[in-house]
Backbone as ProteinMPNN parsed JSONL, in Angstrom:
{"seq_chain_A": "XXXXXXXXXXXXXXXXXXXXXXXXXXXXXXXXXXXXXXXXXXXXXXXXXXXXXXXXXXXXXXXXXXXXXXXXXXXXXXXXXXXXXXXXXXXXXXXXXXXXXXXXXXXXXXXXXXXXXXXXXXXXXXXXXXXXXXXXXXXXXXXXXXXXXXXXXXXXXXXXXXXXXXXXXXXXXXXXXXXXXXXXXXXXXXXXXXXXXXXX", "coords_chain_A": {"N_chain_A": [[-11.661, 13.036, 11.414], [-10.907, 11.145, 14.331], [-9.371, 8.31, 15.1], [-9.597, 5.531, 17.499], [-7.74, 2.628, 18.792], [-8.634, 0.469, 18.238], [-10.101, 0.756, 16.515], [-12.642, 2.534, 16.779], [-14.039, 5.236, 16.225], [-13.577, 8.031, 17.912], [-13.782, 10.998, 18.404], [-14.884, 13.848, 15.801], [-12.247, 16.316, 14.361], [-12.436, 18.37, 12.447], [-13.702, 19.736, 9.508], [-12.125, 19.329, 6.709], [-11.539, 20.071, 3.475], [-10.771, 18.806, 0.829], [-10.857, 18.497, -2.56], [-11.313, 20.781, -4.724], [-14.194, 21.06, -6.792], [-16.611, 21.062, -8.959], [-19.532, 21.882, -10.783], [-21.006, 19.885, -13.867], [-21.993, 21.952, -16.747], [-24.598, 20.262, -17.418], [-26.12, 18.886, -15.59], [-25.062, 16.73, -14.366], [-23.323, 14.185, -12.032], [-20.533, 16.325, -10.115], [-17.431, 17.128, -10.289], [-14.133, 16.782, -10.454], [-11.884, 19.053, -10.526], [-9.362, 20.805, -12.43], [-5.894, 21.007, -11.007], [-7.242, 22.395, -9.562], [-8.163, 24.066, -6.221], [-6.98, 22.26, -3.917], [-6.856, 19.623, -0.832], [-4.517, 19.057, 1.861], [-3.011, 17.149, 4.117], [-0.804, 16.987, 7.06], [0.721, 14.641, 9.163], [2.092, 15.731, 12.829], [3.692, 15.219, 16.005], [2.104, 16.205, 17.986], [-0.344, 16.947, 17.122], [-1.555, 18.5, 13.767], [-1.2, 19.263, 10.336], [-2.752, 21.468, 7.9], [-3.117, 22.039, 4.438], [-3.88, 24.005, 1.584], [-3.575, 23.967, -1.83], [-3.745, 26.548, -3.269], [-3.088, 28.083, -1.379], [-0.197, 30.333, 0.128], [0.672, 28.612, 2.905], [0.104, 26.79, 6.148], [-1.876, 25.493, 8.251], [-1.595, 24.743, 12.012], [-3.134, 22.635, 13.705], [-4.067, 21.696, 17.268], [-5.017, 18.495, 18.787], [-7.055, 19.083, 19.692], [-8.644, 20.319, 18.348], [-8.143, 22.986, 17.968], [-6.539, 26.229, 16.924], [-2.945, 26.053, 16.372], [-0.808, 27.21, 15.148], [0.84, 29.406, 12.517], [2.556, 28.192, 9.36], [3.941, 29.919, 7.069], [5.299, 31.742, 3.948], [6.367, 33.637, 1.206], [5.747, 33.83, -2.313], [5.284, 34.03, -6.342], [2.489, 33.612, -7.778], [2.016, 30.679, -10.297], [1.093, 31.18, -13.561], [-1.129, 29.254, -15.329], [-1.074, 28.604, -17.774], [-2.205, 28.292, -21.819], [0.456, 27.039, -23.068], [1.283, 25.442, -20.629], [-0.203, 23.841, -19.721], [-0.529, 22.349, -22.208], [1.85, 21.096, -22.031], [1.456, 19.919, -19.433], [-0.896, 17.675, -20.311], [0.694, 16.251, -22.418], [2.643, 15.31, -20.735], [0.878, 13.445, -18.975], [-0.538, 11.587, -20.955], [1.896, 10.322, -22.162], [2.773, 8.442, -19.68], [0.936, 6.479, -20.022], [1.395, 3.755, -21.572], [2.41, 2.769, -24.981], [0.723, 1.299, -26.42], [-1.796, 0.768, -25.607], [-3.976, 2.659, -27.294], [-6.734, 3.206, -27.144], [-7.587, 4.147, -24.148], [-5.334, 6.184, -24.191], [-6.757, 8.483, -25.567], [-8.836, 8.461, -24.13], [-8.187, 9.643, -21.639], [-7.227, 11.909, -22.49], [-9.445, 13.631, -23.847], [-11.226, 13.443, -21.778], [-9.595, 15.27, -20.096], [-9.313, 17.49, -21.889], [-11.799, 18.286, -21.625], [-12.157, 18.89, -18.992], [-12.953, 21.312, -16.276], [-10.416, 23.264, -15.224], [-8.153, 25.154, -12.974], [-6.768, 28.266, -12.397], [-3.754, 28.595, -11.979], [-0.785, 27.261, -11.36], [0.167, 24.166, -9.495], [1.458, 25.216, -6.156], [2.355, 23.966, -4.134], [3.76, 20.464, -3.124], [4.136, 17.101, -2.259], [4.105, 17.542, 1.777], [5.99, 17.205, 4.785], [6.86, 16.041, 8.279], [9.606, 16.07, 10.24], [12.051, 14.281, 12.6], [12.437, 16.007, 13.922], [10.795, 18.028, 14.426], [10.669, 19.693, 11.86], [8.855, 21.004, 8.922], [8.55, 19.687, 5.773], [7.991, 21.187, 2.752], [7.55, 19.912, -0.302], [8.269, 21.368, -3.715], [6.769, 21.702, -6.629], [8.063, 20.402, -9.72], [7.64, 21.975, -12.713], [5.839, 20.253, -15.413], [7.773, 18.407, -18.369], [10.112, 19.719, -16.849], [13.122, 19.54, -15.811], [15.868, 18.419, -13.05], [17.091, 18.683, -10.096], [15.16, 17.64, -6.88], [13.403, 19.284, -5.158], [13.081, 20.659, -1.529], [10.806, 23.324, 0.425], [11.85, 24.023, 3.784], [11.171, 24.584, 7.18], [11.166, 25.528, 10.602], [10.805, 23.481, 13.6], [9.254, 26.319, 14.745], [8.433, 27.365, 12.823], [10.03, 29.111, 11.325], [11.999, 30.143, 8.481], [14.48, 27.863, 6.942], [15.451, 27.084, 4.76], [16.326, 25.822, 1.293], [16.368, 22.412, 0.461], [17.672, 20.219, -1.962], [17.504, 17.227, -3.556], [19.096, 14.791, -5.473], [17.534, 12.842, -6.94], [14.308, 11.652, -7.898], [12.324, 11.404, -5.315], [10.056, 9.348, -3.113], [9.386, 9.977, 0.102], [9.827, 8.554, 2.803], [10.443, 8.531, 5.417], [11.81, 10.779, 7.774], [14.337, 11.293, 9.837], [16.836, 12.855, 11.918], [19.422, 12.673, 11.444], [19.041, 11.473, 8.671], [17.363, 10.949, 5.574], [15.033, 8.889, 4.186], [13.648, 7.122, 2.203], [12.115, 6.083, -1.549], [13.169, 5.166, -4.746], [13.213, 4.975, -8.385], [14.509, 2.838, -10.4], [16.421, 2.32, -13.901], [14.693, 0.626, -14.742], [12.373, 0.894, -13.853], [12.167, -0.143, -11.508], [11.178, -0.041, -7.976], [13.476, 0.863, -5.229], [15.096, 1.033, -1.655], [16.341, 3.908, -0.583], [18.843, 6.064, 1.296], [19.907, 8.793, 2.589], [22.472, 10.914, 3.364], [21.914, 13.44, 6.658], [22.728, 16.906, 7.604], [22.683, 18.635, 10.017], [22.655, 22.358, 11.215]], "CA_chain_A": [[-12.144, 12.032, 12.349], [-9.845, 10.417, 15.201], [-9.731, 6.851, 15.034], [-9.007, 4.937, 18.454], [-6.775, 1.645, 18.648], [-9.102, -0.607, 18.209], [-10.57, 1.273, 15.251], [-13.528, 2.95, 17.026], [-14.019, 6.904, 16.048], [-13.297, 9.065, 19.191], [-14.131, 12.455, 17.994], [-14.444, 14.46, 15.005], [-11.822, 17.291, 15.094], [-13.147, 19.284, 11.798], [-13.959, 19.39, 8.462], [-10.497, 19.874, 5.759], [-11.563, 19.702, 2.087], [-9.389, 17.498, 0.322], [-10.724, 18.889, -3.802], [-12.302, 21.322, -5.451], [-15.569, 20.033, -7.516], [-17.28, 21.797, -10.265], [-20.732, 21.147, -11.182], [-21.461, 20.122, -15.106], [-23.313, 22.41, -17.586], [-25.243, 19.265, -18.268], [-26.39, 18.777, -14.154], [-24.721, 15.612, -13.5], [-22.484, 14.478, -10.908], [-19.815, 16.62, -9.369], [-16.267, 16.524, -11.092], [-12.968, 17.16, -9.74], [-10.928, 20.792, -11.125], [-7.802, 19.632, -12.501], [-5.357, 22.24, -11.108], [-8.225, 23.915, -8.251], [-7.764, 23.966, -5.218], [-7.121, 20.762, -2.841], [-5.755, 20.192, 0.551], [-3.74, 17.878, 2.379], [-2.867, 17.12, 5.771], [0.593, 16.233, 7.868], [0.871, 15.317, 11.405], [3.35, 15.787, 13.997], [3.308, 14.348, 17.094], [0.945, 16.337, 19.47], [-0.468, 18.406, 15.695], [-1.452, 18.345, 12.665], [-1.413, 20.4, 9.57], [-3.878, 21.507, 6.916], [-2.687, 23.162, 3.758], [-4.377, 23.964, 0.367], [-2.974, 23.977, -2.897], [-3.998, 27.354, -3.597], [-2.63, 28.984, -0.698], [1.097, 30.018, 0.873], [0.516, 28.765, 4.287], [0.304, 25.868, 6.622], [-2.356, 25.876, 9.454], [-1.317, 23.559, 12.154], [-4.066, 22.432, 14.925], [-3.767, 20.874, 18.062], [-5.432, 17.219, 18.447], [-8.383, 19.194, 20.555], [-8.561, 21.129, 17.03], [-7.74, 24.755, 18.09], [-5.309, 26.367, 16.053], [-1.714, 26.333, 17.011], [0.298, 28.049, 14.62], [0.261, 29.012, 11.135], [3.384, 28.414, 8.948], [3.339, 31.284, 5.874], [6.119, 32.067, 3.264], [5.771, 34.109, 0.158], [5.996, 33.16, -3.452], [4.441, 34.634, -6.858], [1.879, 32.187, -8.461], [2.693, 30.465, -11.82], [-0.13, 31.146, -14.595], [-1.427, 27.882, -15.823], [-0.881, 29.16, -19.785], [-2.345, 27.006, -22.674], [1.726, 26.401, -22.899], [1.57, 25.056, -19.412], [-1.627, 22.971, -19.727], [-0.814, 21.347, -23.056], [2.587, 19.728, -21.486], [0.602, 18.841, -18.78], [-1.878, 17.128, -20.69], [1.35, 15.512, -22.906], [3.166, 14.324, -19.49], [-0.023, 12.269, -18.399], [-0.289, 10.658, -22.147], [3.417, 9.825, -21.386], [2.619, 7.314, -18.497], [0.46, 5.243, -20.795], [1.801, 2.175, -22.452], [1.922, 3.129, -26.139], [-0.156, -0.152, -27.224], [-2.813, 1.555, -24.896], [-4.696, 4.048, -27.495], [-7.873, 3.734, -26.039], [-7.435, 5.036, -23.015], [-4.734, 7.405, -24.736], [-8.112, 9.022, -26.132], [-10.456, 8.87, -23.262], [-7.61, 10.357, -20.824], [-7.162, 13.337, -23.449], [-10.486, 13.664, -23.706], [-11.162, 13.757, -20.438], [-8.491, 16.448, -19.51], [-9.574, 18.803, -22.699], [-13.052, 18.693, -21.246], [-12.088, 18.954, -17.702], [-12.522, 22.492, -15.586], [-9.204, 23.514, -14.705], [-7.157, 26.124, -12.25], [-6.001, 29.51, -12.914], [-2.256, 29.027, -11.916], [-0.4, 25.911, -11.366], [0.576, 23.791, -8.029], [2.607, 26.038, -5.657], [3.05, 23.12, -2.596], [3.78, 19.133, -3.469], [3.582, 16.775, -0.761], [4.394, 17.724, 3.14], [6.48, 15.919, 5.392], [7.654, 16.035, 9.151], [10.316, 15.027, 10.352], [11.596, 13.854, 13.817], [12.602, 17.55, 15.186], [9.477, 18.853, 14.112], [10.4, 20.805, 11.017], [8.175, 20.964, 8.368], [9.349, 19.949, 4.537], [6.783, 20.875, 2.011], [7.886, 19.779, -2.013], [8.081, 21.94, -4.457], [6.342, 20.599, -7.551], [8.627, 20.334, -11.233], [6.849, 21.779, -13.774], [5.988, 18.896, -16.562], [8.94, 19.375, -18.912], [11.415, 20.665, -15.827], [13.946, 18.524, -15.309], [16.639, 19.231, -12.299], [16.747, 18.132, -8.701], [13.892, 17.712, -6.443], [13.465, 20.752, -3.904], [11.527, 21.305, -0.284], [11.208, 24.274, 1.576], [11.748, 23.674, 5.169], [10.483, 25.388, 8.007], [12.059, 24.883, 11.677], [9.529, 23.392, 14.615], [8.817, 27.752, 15.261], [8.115, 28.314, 11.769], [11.049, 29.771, 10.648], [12.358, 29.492, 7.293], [15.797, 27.417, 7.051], [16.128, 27.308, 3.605], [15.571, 24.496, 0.194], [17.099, 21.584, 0.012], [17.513, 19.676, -3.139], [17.886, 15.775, -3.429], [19.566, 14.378, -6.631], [16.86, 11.595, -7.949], [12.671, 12.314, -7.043], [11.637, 10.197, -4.433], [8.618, 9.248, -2.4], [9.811, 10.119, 1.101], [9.208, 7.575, 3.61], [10.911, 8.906, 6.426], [12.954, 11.794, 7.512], [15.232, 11.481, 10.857], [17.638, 13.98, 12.624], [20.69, 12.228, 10.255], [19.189, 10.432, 7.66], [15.928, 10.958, 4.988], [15.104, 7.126, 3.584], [13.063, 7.234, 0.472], [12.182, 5.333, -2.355], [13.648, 5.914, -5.966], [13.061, 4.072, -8.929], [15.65, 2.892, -10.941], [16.021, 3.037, -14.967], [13.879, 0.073, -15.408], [11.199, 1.661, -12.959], [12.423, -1.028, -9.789], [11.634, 1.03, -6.437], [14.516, 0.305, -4.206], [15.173, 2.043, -0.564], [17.607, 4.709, -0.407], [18.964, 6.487, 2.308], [20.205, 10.361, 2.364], [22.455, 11.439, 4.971], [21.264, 14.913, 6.417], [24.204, 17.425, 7.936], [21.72, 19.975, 10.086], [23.591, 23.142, 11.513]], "C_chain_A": [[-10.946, 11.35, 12.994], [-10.477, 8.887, 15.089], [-9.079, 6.035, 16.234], [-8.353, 3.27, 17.873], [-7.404, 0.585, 18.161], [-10.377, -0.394, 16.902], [-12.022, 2.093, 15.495], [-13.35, 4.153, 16.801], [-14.304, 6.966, 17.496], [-13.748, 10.231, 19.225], [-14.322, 12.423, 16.569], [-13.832, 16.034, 15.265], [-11.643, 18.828, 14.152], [-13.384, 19.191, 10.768], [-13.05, 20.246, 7.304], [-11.164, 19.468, 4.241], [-10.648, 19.485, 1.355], [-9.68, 17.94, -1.857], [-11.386, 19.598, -3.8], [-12.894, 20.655, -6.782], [-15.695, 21.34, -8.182], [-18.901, 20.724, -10.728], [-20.678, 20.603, -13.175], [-22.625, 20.406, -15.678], [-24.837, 21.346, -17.559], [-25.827, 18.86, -16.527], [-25.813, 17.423, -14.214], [-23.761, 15.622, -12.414], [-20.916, 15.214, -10.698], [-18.151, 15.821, -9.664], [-14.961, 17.64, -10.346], [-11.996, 18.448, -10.316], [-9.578, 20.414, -11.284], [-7.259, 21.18, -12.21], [-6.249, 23.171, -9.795], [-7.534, 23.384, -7.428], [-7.598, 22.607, -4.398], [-6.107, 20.834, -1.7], [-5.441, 18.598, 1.163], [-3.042, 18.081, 3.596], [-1.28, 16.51, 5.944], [0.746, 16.354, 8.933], [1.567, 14.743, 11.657], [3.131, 15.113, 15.108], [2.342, 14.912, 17.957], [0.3, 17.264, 18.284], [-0.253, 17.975, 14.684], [-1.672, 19.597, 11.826], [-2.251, 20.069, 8.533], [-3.378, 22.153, 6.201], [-3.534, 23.134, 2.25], [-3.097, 24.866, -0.539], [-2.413, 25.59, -3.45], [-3.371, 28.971, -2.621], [-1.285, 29.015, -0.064], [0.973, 29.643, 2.204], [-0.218, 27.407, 4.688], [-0.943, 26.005, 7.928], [-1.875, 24.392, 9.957], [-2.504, 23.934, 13.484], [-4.099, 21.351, 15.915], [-4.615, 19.802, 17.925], [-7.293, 17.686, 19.699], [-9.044, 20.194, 19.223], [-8.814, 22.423, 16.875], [-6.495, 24.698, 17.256], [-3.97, 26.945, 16.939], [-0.844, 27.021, 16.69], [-0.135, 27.876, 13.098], [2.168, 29.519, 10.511], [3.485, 28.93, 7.41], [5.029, 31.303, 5.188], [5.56, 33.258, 1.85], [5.915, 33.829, -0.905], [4.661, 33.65, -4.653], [3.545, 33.818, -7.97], [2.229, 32.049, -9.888], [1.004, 30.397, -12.595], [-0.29, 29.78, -15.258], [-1.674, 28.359, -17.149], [-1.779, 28.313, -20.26], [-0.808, 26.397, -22.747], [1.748, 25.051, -22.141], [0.716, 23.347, -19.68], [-1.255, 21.942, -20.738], [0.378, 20.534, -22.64], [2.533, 19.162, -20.49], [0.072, 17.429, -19.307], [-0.622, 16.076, -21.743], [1.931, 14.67, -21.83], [2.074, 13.172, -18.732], [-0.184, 11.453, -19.449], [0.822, 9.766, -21.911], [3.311, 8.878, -20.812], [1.665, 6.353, -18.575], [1.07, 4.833, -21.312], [0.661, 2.391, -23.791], [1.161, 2.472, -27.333], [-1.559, 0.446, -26.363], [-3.718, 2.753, -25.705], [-5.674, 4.017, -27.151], [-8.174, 4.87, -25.123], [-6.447, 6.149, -22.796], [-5.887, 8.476, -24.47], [-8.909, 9.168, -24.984], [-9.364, 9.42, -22.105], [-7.539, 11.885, -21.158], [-8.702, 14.017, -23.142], [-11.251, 14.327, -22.466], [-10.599, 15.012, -19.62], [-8.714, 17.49, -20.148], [-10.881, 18.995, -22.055], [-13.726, 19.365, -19.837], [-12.512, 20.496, -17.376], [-11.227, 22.382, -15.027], [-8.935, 25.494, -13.802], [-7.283, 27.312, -13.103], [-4.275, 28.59, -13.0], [-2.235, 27.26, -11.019], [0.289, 25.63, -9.743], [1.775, 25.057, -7.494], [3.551, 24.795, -4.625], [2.729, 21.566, -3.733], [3.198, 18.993, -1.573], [4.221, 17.283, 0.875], [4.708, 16.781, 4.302], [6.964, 16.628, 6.836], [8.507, 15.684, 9.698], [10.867, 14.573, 11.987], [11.91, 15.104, 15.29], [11.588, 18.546, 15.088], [9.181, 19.856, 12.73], [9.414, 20.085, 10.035], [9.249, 21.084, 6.71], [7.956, 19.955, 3.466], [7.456, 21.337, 0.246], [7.293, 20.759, -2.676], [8.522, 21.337, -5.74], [7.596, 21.549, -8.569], [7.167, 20.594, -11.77], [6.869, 20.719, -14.93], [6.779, 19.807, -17.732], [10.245, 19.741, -17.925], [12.16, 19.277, -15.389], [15.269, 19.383, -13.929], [16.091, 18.155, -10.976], [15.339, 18.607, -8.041], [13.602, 18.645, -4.881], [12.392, 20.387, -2.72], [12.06, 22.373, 0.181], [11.277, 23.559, 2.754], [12.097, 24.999, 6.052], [11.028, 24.702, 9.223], [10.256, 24.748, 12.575], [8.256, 25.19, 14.749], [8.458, 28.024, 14.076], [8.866, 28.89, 11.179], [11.236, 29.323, 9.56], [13.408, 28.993, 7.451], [16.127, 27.333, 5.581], [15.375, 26.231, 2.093], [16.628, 23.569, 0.596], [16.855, 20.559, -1.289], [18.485, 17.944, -3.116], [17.928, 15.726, -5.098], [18.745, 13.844, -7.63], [15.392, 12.433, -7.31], [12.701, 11.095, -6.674], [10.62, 10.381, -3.679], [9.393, 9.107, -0.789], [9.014, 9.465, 2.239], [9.383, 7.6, 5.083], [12.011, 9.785, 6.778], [13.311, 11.915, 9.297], [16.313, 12.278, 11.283], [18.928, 13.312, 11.564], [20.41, 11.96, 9.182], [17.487, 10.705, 7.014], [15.959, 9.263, 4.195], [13.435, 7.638, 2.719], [13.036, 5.628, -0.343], [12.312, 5.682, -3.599], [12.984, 4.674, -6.906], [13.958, 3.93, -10.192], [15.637, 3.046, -12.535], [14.86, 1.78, -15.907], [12.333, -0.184, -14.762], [11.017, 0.612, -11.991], [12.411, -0.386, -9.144], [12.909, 0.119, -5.382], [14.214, 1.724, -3.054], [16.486, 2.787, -1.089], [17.813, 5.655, 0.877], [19.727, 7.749, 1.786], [21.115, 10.689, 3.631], [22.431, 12.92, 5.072], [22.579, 15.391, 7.532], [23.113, 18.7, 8.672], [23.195, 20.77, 11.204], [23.373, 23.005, 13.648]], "O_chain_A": [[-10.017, 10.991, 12.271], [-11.638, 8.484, 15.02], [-7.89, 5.793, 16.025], [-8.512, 2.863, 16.722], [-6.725, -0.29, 17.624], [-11.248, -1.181, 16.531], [-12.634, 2.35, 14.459], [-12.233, 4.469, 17.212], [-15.032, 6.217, 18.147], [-14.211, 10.559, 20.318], [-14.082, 11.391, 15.943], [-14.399, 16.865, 15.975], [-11.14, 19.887, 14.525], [-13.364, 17.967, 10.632], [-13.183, 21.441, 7.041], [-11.196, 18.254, 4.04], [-9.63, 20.177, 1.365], [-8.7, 17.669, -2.551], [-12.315, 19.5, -2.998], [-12.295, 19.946, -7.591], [-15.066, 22.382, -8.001], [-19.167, 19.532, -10.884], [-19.998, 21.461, -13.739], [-23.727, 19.869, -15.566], [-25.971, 21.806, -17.684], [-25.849, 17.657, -16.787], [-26.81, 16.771, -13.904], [-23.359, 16.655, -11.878], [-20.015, 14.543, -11.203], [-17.755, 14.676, -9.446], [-14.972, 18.795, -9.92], [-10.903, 17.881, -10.329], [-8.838, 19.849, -10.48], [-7.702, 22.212, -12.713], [-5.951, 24.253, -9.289], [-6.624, 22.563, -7.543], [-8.609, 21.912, -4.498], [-5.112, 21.534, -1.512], [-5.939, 17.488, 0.974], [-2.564, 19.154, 3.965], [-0.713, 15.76, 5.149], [0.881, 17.333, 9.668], [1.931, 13.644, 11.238], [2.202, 14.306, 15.078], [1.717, 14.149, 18.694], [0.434, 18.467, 18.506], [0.711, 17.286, 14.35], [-2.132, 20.661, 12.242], [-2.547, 18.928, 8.176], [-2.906, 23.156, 6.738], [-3.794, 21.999, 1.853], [-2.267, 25.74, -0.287], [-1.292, 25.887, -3.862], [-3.262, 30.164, -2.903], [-0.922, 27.926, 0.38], [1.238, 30.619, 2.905], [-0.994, 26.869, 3.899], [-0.647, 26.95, 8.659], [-1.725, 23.366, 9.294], [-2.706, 25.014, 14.038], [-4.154, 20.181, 15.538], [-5.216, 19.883, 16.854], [-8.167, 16.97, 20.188], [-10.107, 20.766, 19.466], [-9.472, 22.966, 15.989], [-5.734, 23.778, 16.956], [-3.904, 27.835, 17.787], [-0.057, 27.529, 17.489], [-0.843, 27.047, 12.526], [2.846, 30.487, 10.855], [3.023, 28.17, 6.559], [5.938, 30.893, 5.908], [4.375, 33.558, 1.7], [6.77, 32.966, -0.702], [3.477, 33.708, -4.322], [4.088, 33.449, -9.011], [2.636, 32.97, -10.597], [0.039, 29.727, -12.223], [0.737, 29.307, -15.744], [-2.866, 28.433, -17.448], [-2.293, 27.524, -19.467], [-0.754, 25.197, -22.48], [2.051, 23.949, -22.597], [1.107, 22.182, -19.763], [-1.494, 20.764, -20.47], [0.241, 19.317, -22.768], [3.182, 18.144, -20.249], [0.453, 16.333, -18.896], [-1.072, 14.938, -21.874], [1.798, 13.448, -21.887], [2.464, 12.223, -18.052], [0.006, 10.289, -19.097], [0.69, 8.609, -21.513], [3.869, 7.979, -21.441], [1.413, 5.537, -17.689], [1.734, 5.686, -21.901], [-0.56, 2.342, -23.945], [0.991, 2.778, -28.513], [-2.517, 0.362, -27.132], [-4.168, 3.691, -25.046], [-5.903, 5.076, -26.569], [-8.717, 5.97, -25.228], [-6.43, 6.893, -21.815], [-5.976, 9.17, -23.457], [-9.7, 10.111, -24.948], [-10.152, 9.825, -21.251], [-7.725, 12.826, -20.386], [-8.92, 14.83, -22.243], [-11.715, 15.459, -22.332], [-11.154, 15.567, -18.672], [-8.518, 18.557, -19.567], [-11.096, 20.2, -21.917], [-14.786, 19.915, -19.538], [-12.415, 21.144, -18.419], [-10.95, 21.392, -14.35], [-9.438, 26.583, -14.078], [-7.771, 27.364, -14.231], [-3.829, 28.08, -14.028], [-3.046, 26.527, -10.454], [0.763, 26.488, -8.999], [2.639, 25.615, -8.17], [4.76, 24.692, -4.417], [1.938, 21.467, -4.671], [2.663, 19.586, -0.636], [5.434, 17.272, 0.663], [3.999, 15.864, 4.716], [7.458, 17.749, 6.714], [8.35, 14.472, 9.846], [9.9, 14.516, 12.746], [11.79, 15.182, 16.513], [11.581, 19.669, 15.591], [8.171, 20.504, 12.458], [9.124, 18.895, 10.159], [10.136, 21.885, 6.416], [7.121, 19.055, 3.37], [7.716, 22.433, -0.25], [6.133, 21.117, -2.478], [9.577, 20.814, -6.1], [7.969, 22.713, -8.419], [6.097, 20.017, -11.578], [7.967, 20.357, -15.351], [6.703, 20.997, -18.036], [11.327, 20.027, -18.438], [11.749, 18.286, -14.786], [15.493, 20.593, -13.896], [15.205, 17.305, -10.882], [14.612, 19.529, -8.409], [13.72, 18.27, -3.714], [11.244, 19.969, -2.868], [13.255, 22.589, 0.382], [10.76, 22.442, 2.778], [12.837, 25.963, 5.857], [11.361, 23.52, 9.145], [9.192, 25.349, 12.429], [7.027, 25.236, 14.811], [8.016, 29.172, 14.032], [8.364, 29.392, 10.173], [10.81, 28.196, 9.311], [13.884, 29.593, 8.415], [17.301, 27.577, 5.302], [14.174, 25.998, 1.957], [17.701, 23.977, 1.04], [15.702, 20.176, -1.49], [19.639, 17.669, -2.787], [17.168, 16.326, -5.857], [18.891, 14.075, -8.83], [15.343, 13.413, -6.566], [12.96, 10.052, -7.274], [10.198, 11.525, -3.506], [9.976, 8.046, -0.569], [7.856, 9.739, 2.554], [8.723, 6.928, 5.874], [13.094, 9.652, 6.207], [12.559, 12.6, 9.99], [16.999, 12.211, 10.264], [19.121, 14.166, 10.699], [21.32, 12.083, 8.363], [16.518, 10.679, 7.773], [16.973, 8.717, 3.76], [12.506, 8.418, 2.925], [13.561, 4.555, -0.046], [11.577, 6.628, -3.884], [12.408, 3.689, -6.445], [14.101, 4.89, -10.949], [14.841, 3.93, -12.851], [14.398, 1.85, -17.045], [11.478, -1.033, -15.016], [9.879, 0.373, -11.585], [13.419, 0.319, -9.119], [12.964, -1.057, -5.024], [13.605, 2.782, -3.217], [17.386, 2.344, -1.803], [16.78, 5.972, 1.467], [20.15, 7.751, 0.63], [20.633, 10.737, 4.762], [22.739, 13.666, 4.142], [23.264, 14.578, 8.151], [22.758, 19.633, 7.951], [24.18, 20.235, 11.713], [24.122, 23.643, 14.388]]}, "name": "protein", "num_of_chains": 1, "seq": "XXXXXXXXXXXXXXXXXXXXXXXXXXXXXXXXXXXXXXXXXXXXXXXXXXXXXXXXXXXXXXXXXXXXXXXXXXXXXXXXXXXXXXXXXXXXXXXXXXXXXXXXXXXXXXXXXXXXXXXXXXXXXXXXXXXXXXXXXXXXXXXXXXXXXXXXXXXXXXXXXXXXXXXXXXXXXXXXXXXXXXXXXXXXXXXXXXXXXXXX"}
């Protein structure tokens, strides 16, 4: 849905599914697939993109919502193991506050009972930046420590290569010199940071 200035809808310009659902044995309501498929959007200035989880590839569609281009790579999916799954399921424990067992228990719970994936994230989040390329994160497995990677893709689609930033950050903006971010420090304070970028 387009939203004009003054907050009135203008159009709708199609319909992008954002999770995969699963019904339960038990008929109630409609539960989210930890690990399925889901999709997520990034727009450019005259274009936006649509990409799911599940797939290598980028559709981008103009703002009349014909398709404009589709940006594709290749890559061989990662099996979501029991391995995989159970330091999943330890890395979200993790990010509770260990006076918290309660909701230790009903998160666990929750996650052993869940429907889940075959094979684990291929794309994080997707970013543009102000020459048009396309940077789309590539997720750490839970457990993986190391710098924080994107592919990037030139305005045409081309591949240009990874780049890897030192700390993980939530990318707030990415300019022809300079990516500005937010990090968080070792007593989990977000501060800004700035990156300077060196393109060829």
């Amino acid at each position: 849905v387009r939203i004009g200035q003054s907050g009135e809808k203008v159009d709708t310009l199609g319909i992008f599914p954002l999770y995969e659902l699963a019904m339960p044995e038990d008929g109630g309501r409609p539960v989210v697939v930890e690990f399925g498929a889901r999709g997520q959007i990034v727009c450019g200035q005259d274009e936006f993109g649509w990409q799911r989880t599940d797939q290598t590839e980028v559709r981008f569609f103009r703002m009349d919502g014909g398709l404009s281009r589709i940006v594709s790579w290749t890559e061989e999916p990662i099996l979501l193991d029991r391995e995989l799954w159970d330091l999943y399921v330890q890395s979200r424990l993790e990010r509770i506050p260990e006076d918290r067992v309660e909701q230790k228990i009903r998160v666990e719970q929750r996650l052993r009972s869940s429907p889940r994936g075959d094979f684990f994230y291929s794309t994080g989040l997707m970013h543009t930046d102000s020459e048009g390329q396309l940077w789309i994160q590539i997720p750490q497995q839970p457990g993986e420590d190391g710098p924080q990677r994107f592919r990037v893709f030139s305005a045409s689609g081309e591949w240009l290569g990874i780049v890897e930033l030192p700390t993980p950050i939530q990318i707030l903006d990415i300019g022809r010199d300079y990516l500005a971010g937010v990090v968080l420090d070792e007593w989990d304070v977000p501060y800004v940071v700035l990156h300077r970028i060196v393109r060829d």
